[in-house]
C-alpha angles and dihedrals in degrees: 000000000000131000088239093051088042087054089047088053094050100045083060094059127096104272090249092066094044088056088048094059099046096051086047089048089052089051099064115103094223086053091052091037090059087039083061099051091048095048089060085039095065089031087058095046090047081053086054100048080046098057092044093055095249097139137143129227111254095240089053079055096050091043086052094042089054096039087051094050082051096043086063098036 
């Protein structure tokens, strides 16, 4: 089975389940594992942009910050 079947299947599921398996999926150590390379992935990329003086002022941070928390309410 693909990923893309496996994600068909579960989008057919009762939200409840769906939320099962993705707390079970979160809680795989290889999952984990991949969330935290990924994590220094994107932490070493913001460095870099760093080092090279591609930084933002801290108000245009704060406006993204906010606009993203609305973005998900």
């Amino acid at each position: 089975m693909t990923v893309e079947e496996i994600k068909a299947e579960a989008a057919k599921l009762p939200p409840d389940d769906r939320f099962a398996i993705a707390k079970w999926i979160e809680g795989s150590e290889d999952v984990r594992a991949l969330q935290r390379e990924e994590l220094i992935r994107q932490i070493q990329h913001g460095i870099e942009q760093a080092d090279r003086g591609e930084l933002l002022e801290a108000d245009e941070v704060f406006a993204r910050l906010r606009a993203g928390r609305h973005a998900h309410s």
